[in-house]
C-alpha positions, 0 to 999 in steps of 0.5 A: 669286600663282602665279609665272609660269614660261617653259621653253624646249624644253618639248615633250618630255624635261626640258622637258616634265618640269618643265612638268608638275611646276610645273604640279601646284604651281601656277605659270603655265608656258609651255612652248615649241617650234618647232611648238606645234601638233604637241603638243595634249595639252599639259598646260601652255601651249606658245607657239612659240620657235625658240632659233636665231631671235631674232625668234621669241624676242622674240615669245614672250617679248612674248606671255608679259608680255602675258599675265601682266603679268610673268614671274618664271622663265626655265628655259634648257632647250632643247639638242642632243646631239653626238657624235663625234672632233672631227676628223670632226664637220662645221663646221656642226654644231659651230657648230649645237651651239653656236647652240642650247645656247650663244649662243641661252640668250644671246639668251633671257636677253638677251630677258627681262632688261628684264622682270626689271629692270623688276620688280626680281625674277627668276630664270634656270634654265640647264639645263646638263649635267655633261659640261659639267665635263669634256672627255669623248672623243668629246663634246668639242663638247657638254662645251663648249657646256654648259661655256660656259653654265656660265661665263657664268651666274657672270658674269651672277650678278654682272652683274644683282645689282643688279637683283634678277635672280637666275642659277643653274645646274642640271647633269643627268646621264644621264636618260631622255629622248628627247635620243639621237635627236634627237643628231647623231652623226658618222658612223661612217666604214669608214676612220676611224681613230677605230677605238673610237668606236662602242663609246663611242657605244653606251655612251653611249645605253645609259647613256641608255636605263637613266637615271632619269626626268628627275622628278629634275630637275623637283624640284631646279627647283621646289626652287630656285624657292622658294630665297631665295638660289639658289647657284651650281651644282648637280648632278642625277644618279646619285651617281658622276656628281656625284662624278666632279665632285669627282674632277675637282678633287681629282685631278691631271690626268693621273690623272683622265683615266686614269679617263675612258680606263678608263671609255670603254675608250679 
């Protein structure tokens, strides 16, 4: 039987990437979006979920089992950017940044788990970064968010393994997507004393803007998919970015964070 699959954030950029892909191979997906009507051409069904809204996601979810009669695939993929000195990102956009790519995965996991429980089968996707190992200068919020989603996908491991739910996690780096304008930047201040920020923040769009297509990462989830026994972590993206994770790791701390500073500029 096709595996049903539900992606959230599955309008536009990866989301919309693995969609399609599934699609071509054959599992039921169901995409979502705040505003499904706004995305007609579709190539996958789209259902209307707001990840900072748990009566939406209850909604969605309810309406994916009717449908099916069981859902075998959670894709966590929706998520925001955030760009800034700490200092000056407002606190509202912080906890913003957090609600939508920390606590609302939380609650959509939290929404498909009896499901799951129920089948004795299952498999959560978190789509998390791999600026989420590593505290980067002026993507502190973000590296957080996805940091955290990381941690707490190891303890759900171990959580659920007794019900046949199955976590894992799958770490991009920069790819093509349309993620920097929907961004939040700080904004760059005349009296800033965070004179080097909008170098930073111009370098980091350019590395967006000249990725690879995000197809990368719709493969490595149609790959774990069919994975009897998925690991824990892994990683998509140009090789000096996953190999800047073993770095962090081998190398002292200091001497690691010499390299960011050298390759931000800072």
């Amino acid at each position: 039987m096709s595996k049903v699959v539900l992606i959230t954030g599955g309008s536009s950029g990866i989301g919309k990437s693995i969609g399609e892909f599934l699609t071509e191979k054959g599992c039921v997906v169901y995409g979502t979006s705040r505003n499904p009507s706004n995305y007609t051409n579709s190539k996958f069904k789209l259902v209307a979920l707001d990840v900072n809204d748990t009566v939406t996601i209850a909604a969605a979810v309810k309406a994916v089992i009717a449908a099916e009669g069981k859902l075998d695939v959670l894709v966590n993929n929706a998520g925001v950017g955030i760009n800034g000195a700490i200092e000056e990102i407002p606190q509202d956009q912080i906890q913003h940044n957090f609600n939508t790519n920390f606590f609302g995965p939380i609650n959509v996991i939290k929404a498909v788990l009896p499901q799951m429980r129920a089948q004795q089968s299952g498999l959560v996707i978190n789509i998390t970064s791999i600026a989420g190992y590593m505290g980067l200068p002026y993507r502190g919020i973000y590296s957080a968010s996805k940091g955290a989603l990381e941690l707490v996908t190891e303890a759900l491991r171990m959580e659920t393994k007794d019900f046949g739910v199955k976590f894992t996690n799958i770490a991009p780096g920069d790819f093509a997507t349309n993620i920097a304008a929907g961004r939040y930047h700080a904004p760059v201040l005349k009296d800033s004393p965070y004179t080097k920020y909008p170098n930073v923040l111009k370098d980091i769009d350019d590395h967006v803007d000249n990725s690879s297509s995000p197809i990368a990462v719709a493969k490595k989830v149609h790959q774990v998919i069919n994975t009897k026994n998925p690991k824990i972590h892994y990683k998509v993206g140009a090789p000096m970015q996953k190999f800047s994770i073993i770095l962090k790791f081998l190398l002292p701390d200091t001497m690691y964070e010499k390299l960011l500073l050298n390759h931000y500029k800072l």
